[in-house]
Residue frames relative to the residue before (quaternion, step in Angstrom):
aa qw qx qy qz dx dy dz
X 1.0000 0.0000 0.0000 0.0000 0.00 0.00 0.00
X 0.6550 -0.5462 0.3766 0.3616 3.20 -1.32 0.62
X 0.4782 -0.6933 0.4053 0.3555 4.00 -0.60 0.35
X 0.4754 0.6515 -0.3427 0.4818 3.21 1.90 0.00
X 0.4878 0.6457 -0.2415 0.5355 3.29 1.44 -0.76
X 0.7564 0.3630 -0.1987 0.5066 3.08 0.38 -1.39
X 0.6459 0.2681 -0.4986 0.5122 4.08 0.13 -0.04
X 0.5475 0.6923 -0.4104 0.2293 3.28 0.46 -0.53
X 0.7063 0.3599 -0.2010 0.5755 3.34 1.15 -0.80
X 0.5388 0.6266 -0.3250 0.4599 3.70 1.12 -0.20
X 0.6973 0.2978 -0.3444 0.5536 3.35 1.58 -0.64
X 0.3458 0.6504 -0.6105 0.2912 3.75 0.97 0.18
X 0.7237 0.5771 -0.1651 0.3405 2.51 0.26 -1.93
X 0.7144 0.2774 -0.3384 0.5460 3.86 0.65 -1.17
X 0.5403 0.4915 -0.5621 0.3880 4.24 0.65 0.37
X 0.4261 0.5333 -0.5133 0.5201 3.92 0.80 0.06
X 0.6516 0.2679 -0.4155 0.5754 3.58 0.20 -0.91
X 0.5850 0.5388 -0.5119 0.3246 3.51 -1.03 -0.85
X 0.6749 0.6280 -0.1347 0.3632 3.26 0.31 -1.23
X 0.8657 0.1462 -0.0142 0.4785 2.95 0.96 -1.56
X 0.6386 0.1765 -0.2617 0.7018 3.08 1.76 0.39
X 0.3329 -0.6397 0.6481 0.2449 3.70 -0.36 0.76
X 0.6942 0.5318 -0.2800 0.3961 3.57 0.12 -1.52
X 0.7514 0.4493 -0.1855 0.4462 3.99 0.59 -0.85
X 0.4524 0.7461 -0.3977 0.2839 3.96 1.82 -0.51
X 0.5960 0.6029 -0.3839 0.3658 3.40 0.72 -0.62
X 0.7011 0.4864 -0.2059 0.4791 3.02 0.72 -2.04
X 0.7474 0.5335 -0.3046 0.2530 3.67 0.39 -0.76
X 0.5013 0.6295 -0.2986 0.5132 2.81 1.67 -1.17
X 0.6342 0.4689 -0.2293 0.5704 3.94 0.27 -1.94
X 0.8352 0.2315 -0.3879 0.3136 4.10 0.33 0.13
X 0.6060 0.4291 -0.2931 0.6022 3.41 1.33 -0.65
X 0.7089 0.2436 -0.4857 0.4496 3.93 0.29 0.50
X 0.5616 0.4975 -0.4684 0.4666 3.89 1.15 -0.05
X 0.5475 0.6414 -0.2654 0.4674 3.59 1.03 -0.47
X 0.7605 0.4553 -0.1309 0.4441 3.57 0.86 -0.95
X 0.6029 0.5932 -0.1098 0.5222 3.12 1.76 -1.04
X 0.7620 0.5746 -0.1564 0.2542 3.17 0.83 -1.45
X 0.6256 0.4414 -0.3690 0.5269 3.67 1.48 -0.77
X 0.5406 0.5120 -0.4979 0.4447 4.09 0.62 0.13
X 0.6175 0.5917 -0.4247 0.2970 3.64 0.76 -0.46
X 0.5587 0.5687 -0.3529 0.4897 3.66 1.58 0.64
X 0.5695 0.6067 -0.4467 0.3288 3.34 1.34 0.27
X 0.5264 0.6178 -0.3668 0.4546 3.31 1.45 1.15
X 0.5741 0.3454 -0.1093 0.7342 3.26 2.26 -0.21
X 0.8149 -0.1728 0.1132 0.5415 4.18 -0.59 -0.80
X 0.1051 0.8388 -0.4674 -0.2587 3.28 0.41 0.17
X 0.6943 0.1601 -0.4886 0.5036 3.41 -1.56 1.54
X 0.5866 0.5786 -0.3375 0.4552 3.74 0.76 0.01
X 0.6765 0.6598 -0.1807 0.2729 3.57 0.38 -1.50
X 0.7954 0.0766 0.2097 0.5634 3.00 1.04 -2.37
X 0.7122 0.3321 -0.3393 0.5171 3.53 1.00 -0.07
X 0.3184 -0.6743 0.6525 -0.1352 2.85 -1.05 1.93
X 0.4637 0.7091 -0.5214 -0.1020 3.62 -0.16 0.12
X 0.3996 0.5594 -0.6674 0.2864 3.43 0.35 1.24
X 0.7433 0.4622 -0.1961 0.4422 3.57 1.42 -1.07
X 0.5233 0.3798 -0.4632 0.6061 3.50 0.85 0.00
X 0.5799 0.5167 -0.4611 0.4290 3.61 -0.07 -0.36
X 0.7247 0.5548 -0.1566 0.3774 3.61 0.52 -1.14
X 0.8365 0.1335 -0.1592 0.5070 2.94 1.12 -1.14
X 0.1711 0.8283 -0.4159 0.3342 3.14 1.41 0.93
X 0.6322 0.5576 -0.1852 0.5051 3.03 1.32 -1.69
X 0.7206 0.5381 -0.3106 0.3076 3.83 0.05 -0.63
X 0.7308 0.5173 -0.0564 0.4417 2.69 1.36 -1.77
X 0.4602 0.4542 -0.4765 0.5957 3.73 2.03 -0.45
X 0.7629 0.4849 -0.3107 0.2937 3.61 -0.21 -0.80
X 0.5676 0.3707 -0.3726 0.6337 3.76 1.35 -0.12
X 0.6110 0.5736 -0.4122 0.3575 3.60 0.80 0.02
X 0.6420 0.4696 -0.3445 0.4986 3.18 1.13 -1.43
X 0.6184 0.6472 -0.3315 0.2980 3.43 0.77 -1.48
X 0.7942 -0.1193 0.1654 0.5724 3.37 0.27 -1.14
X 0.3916 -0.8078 0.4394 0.0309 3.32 0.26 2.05
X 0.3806 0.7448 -0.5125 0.1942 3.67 -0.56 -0.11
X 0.7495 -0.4660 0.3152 0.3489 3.69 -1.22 0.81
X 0.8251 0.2226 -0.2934 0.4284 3.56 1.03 -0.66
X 0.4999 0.5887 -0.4152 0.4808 3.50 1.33 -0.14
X 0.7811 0.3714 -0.3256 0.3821 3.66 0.77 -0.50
X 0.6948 0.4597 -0.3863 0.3958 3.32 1.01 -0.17
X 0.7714 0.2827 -0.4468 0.3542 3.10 1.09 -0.12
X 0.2142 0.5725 -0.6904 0.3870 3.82 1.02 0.81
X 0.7597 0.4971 -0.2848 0.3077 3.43 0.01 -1.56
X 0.4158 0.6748 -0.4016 0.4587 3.81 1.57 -0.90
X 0.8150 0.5062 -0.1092 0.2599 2.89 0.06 -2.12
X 0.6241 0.5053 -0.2551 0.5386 3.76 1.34 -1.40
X 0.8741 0.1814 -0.3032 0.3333 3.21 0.43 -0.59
X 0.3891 0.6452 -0.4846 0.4443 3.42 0.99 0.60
X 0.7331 0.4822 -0.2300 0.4209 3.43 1.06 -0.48
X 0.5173 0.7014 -0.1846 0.4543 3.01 1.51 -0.65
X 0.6940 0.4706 -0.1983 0.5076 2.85 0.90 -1.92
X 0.8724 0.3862 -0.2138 0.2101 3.88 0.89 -0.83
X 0.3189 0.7833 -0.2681 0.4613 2.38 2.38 0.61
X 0.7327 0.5332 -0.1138 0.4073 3.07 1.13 -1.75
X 0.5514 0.5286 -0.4120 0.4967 3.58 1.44 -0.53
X 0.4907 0.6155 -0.4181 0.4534 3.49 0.55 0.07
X 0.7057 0.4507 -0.1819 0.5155 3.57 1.29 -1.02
X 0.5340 0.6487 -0.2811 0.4637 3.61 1.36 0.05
X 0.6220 -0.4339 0.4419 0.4791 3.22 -1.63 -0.64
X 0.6791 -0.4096 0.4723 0.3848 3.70 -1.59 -0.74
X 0.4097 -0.8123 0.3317 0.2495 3.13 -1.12 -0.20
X 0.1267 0.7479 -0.5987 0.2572 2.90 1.22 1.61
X 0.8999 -0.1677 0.3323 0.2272 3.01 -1.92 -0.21
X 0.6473 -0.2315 -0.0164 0.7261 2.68 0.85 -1.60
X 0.3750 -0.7155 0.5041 0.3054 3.70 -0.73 1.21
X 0.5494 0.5602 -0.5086 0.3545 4.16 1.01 -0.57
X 0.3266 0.6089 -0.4940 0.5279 4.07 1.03 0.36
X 0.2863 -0.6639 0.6800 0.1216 3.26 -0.59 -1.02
X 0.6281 0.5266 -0.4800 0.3126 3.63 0.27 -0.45
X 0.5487 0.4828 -0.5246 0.4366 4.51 0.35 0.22
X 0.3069 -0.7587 0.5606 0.1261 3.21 -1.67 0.74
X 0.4331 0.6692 -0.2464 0.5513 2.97 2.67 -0.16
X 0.1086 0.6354 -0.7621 0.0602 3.59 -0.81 1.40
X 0.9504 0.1384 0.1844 0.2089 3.64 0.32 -0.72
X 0.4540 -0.7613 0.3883 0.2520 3.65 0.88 1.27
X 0.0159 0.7220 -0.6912 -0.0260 4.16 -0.82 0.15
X 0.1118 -0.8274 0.5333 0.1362 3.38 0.11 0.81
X 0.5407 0.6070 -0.3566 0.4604 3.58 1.21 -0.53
X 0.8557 0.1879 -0.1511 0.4578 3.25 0.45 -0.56
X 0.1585 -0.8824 0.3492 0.2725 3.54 1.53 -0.51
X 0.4287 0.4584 -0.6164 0.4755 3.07 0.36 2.08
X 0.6251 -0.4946 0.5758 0.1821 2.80 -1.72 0.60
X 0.2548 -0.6975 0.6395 0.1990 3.74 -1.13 1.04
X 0.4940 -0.7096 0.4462 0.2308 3.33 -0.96 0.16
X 0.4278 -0.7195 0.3840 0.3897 4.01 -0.56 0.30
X 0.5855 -0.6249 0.5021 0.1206 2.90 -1.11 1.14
X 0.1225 0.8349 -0.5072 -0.1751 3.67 1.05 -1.24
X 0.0705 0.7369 -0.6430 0.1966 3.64 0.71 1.48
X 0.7071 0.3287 -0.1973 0.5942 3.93 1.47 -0.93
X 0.3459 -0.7042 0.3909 0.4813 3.93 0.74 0.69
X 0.6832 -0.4797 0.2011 0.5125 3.76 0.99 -1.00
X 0.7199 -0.5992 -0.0754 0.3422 3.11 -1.37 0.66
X 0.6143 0.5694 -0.1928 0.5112 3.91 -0.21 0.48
X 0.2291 0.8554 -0.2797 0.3710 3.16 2.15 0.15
X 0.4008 -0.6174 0.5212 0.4318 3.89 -0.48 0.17
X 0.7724 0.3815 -0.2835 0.4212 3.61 0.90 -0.95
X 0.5622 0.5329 -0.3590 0.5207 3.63 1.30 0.08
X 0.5326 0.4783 -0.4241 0.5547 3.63 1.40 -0.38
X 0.8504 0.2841 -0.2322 0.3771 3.62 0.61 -1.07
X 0.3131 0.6726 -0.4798 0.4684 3.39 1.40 0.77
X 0.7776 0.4707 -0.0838 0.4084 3.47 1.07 -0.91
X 0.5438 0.6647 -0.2041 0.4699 2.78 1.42 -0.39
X 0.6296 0.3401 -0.2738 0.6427 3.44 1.75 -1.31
X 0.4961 0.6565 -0.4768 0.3091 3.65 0.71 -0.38
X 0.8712 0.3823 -0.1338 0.2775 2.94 0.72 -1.12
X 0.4447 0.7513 -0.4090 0.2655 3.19 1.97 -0.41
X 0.5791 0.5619 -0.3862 0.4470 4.09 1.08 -0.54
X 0.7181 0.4042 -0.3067 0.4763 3.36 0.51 -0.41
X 0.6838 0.3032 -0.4601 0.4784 3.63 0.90 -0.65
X 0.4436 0.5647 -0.5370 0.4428 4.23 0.81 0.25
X 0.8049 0.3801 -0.1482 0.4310 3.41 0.01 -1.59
X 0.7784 0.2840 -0.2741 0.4882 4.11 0.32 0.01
X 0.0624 -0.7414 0.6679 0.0164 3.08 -1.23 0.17
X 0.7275 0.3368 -0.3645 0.4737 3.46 -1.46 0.87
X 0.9254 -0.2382 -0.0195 0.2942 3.16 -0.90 -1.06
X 0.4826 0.6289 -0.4085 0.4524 2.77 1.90 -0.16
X 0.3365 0.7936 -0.3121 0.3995 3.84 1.07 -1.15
X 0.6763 0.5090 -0.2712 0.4582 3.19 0.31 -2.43
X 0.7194 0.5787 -0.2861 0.2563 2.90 0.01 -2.40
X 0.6367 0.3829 -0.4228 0.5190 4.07 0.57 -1.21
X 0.5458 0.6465 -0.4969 0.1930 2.94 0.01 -1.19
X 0.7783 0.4916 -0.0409 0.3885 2.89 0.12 -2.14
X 0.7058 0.3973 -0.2845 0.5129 3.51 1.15 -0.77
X 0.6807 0.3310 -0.3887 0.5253 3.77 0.82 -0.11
X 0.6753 0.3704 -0.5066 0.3875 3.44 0.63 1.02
X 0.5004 0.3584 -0.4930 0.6149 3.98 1.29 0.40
X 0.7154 0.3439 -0.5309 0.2970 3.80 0.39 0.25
X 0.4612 0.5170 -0.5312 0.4877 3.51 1.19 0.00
X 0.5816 0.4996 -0.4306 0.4761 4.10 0.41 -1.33
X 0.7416 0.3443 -0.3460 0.4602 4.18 0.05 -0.60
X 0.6136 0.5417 -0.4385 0.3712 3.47 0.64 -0.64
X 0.5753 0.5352 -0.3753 0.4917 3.46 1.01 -1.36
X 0.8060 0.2168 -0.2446 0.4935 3.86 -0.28 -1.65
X 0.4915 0.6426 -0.5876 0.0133 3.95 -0.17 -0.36
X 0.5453 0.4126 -0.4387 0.5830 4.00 0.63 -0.27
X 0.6755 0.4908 -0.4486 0.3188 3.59 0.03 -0.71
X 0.4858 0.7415 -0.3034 0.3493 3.65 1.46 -1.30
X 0.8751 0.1863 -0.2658 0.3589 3.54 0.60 -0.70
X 0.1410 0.7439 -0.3966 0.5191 3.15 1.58 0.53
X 0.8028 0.1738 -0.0621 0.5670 3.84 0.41 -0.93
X 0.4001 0.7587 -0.4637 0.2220 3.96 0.93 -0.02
X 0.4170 -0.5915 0.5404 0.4292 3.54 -0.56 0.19
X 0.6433 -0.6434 0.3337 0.2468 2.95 -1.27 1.05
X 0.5083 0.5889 -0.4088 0.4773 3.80 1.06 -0.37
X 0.5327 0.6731 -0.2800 0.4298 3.66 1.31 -0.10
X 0.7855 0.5437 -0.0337 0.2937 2.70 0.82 -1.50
């Protein structure tokens, strides 16, 4: 899935808070989209391998909701929210394509790193891959809580991101077509 996708559901999730704490929206937001974002930041090193943990974010997800609920506060919630959606996000790549080239092929058995167990899950291609119409319009509903529940700059921020994910959706197949060949 697109990594837009992925904050996208990080800010669902941080629009539950918001909701229920007005006073805590910021922080959530700034953790459940830095969360979502953050396991792609390895697609400069293994990508799905590097940063997406989703037995251990998952794990320590749990603590970190319960020191939230417990004793709420800007940094306990953002980084519950960090943590949930980092896991999430490395769950769900499992629900995608592979990580070929092009993953709308089919030919990778590599969606996702298990470090606990050290194997690789396989794709699911429930989202065909990333940049998909239905991964663009996966995001889209993802994001409709957050464009209800925030305003200003966060607001902007979807905004703006569900329009470079419509711009990628349109060119992504076309993208490797023009890749430098060391890509390829």
């Amino acid at each position: 899935m697109m990594v837009t996708t992925h904050a996208f559901v990080g800010l669902a999730l941080a629009s539950a808070v918001a909701v229920a704490a007005p006073d805590l929206a910021v922080p959530a937001a700034v953790g459940g989209a830095a969360g979502g974002l953050f396991p792609d930041l390895d697609i400069v090193g293994k990508h799905r391998k590097t940063l997406h943990f989703p037995v251990y974010y998952s794990l320590a997800a749990v603590p970190a909701v319960a020191v939230a609920v417990a004793a709420p506060g800007p940094a306990t919630v953002a980084g519950a929210l960090f943590l949930v959606a980092a896991a999430v996000h490395s769950v769900s790549d499992a629900g995608g394509g592979g990580l070929e080239l092009k993953p709308w092929e089919g030919t990778s058995e590599r969606a996702v790193y298990v470090h606990a167990t050290g194997t690789w899950v396989r794709p699911r291609h429930w989202i065909r891959y990333d940049g998909s119409p239905e991964d663009f319009v996966l995001g889209a509903v993802v994001a409709v809580p957050a464009l209800v529940v925030f305003d200003g700059p966060i607001r902007s921020a979807v905004v703006a991101a569900l329009v470079a994910s419509l711009a990628y959706t349109v060119v992504r197949k076309r993208i490797v077509e023009y890749a430098p060949e060391w890509m390829k």
